[in-house]
N, C-alpha and C positions, 0 to 999 in steps of 0.2 A: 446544899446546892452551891454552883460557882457562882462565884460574884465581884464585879470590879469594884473596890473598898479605898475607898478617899482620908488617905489621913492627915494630908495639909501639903504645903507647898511640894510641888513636881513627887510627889509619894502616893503611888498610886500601887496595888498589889491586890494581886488575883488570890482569893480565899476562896475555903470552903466555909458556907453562913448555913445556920438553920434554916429551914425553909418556913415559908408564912405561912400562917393556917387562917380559912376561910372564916369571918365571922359574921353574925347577920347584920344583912344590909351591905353585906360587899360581896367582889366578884374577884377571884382568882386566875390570874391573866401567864398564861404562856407565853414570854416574850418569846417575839418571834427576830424583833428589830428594833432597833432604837438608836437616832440619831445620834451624834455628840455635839451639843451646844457649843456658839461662845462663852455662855458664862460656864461652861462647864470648864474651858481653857482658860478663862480668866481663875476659876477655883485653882487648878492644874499651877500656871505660872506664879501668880501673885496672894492663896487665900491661907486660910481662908475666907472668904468675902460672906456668901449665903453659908455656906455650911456652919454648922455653931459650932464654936470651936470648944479647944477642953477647959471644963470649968466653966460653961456657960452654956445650958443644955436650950435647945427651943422649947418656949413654953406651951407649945402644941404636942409635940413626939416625945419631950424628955429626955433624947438624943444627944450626944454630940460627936463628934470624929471618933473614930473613924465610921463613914456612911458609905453606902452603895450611890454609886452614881447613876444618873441617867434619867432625865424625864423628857423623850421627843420620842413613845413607844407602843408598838402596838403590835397584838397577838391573837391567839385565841381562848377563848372563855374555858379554864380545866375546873372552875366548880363556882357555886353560887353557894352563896350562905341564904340562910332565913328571909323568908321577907322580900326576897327579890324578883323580880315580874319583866325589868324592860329586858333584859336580856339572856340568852340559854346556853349550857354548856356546845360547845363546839365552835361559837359565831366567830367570826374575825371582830375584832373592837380595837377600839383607841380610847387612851384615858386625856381627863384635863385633871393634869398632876397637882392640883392645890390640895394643902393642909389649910382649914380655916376654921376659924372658931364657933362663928354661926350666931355668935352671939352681939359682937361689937354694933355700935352704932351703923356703922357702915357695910358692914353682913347684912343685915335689917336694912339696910336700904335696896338691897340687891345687887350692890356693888364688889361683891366679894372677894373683885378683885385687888380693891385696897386694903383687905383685910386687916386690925390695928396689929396681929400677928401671924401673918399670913407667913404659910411654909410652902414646900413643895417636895413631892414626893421625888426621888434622887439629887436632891439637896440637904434638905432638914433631917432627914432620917422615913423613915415607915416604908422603907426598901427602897429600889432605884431599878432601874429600865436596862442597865448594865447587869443580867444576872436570868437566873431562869425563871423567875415566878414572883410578880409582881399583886398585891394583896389590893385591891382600890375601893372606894364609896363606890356603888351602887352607882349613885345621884348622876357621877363624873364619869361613865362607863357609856361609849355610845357604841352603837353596831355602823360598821362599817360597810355591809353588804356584801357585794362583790369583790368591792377593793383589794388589792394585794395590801399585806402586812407592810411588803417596802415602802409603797407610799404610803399607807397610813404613818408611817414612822414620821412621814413629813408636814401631815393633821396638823400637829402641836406647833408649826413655827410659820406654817402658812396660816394661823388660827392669829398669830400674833399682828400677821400683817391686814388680815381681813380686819380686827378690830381697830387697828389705825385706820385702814381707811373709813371704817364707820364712824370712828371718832372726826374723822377729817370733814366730814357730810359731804365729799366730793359727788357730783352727779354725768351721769353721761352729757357729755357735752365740754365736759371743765376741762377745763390742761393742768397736769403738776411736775414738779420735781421731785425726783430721787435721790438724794445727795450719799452717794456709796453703794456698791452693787457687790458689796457681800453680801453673805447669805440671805440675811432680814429685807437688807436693799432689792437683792433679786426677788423673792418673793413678795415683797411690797410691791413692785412693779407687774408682777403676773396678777396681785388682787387688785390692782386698778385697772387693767386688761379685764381682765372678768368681768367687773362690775361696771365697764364703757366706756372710763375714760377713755378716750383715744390717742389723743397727746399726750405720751407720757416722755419727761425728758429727763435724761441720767446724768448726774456729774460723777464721771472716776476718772484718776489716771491713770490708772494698771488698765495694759494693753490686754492681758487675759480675759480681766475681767469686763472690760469696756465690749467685748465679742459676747460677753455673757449675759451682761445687758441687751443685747439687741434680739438675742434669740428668747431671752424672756420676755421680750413685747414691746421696747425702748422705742419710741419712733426717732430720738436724736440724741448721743452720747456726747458728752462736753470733756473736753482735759481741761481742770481747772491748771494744768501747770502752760497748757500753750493759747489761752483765749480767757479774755474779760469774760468770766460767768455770769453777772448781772449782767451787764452791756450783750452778751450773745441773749441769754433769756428772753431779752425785751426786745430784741430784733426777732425772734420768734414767733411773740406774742402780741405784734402791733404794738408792741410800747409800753404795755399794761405790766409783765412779771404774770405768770400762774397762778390760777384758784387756788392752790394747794402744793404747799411743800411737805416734805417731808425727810427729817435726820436723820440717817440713818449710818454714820459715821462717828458720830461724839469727837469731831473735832470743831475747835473755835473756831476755824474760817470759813468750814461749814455752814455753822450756823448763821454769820454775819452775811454768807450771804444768799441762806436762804430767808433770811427776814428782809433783804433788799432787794429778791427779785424773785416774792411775793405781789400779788397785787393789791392795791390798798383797798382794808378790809379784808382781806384773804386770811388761809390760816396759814400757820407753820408746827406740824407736827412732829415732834422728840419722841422717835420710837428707839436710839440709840442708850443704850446703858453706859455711861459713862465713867471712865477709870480715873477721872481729876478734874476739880472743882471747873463750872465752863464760866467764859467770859462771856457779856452778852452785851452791848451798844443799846441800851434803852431808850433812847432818841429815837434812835431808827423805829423801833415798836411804836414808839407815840406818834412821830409825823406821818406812819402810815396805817394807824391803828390795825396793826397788825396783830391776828391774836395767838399766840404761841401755847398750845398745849402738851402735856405729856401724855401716854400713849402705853400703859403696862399691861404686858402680856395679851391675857383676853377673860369676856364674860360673858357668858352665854353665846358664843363664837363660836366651837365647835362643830353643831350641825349645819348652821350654813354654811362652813367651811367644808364640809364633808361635801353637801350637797354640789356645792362648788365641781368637786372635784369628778362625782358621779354624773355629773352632766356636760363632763369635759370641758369645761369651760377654762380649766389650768393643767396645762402640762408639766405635772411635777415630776416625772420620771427626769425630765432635763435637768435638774437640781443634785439627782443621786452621781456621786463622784468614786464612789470608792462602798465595798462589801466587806468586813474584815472579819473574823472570831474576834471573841471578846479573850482571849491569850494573846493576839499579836494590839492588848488598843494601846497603848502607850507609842509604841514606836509606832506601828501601821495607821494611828489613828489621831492620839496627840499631837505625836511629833510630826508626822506628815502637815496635818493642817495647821500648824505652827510653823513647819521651816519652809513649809509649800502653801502659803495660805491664797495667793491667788489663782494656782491653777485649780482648786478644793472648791465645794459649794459643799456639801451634805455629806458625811460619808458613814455608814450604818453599820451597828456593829451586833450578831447574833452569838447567843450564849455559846 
């Protein structure tokens, strides 16, 4: 089968791969679409980072470069192995792409998504969402319904923002900040629309992106390069700073100042993956006992995300940017949302 195959820094090449065969207790998925991540572009410019590199295989897959990329994907069901019940040849589905052990301390908690060797499928190896026929657990296989496959494609990254805001215990009623309205950013801010907040308020400079913000639910967009961001927050908020912030930038000034116009006791959630060690003003955490947590990926996230989307509650088609084959994704789809990264939000790439 075709498949977009990662073999380390900007090397990327369209092969022909064996194709997977169904084993029991898994399900064999016809991509139909599959988004491209940041960290897929972080692997692309700088890795590689997740993917194991040569001479150092994952101790999950046994794998290492070069690997199929691709996990924000979803298709329909071409066969079921042994054992399998929740779902049947033809359905549209979405997978949550984790490799996990099942075993660690933290697996047994149900946490799985700290896994102590947590992998993922179009990173670590056991094939990628970039290709025709993705092989997934059973467990991690949901039915999509009605959904089109485009958006399901977008399942995996609006799942990432539904579990921050879970993590966040934001309630209807609360106000937060967005700090960055790329993609995670936008979609952060559609699952706190969904789930009631109503106040939700964005810091970007990019004028593209700052229009992108609003139509995914922003009620007030900040340029941190022409206005005091704490000092405007707190004229917002009576003086208080936001129930709930949230990073989604992985920049220092970011951060510095969403821990300052937080409200005291509030949270400050780090949903951003960060490319270099951050700075962080720990004063500021303790005179407002601020509590700062981190925020990866998702866990058991999934179905309410889905449901999310079957009840309209998120308009994810506003998200999709761009449709490309999986021949033109380097320049159609790499380089586009690298040399074009603010007019891009999501851009989906089928076999």
């Amino acid at each position: 089968m075709k498949a977009a195959m990662y073999y380390g820094n900007k090397d990327i090449r369209i092969e022909d791969i064996p194709e997977p065969a169904v084993r029991p207790g898994t399900v064999k998925v016809k991509i139909e679409w599959c988004g491209i991540c940041g960290t897929d572009l972080h692997e692309y410019l700088d890795g590689p980072i997740f993917a194991p590199p040569a001479g150092a295989p994952h101790p999950l897959t046994g794998e290492t470069v070069p690997v199929c990329l691709g996990h924000e994907f979803a298709g329909i069901v071409a066969d079921v192995g042994d054992g399998v019940t929740n779902v049947s040849i033809g359905e549209r589905v979405v997978v949550e792409p984790y490799i996990t052990c099942g075993t660690c301390a933290r697996c047994k908690a149900g946490i799985y998504n700290v896994c102590d060797t947590l992998g993922f499928i179009g990173l670590s190896g056991g094939g990628g969402g970039f290709s025709d026929y993705v092989v997934a657990d059973a467990k991690r296989t949901f039915s999509i319904g009605d959904l089109g496959t485009d958006i399901g494609a977008l399942i995996e990254p609006l799942a990432v923002a539904y579990h921050a805001v879970r993590l966040s215990k934001a309630r209807p009623g609360d106000s937060a900040t967005v700090y960055g309205s790329g993609p995670i950013g936008l979609v952060t801010v559609a699952a706190l629309k969904a789930q009631g907040i109503e106040n939700v308020i964005v810091v970007e400079p990019a004028e593209v992106r700052k229009v992108k913000a609003k139509a995914a639910g922003a009620t007030t967009v900040l340029d941190p390069t022409e206005t005091d961001i704490v000092t405007a927050i707190k004229d917002l908020t009576g003086g208080v700073g936001t129930d709930v912030s949230f990073e989604c930038a992985g920049f220092n000034g970011a951060t510095a100042q969403a821990i300052k116009g937080t409200k005291g006791g509030g949270t400050v959630v780090n949903v951003a993956i960060w490319g270099h060690e951050a700075t962080v003003a720990m004063n500021d955490l303790v005179f407002n006992e601020v509590s700062v947590i981190g925020s990866l990926a998702y866990c058991n996230d999934h179905e309410p995300t889905i449901k999310l989307l079957q009840d309209g509650k998120v308009d994810a088609a506003q998200f999709i940017t761009g449709k490309i084959a999986v021949d033109d994704i380097v320049e159609g789809g790499f380089r586009e949302l690298i040399d074009h990264k603010a007019e891009n939000v999501k851009i989906l790439v089928h076999p």
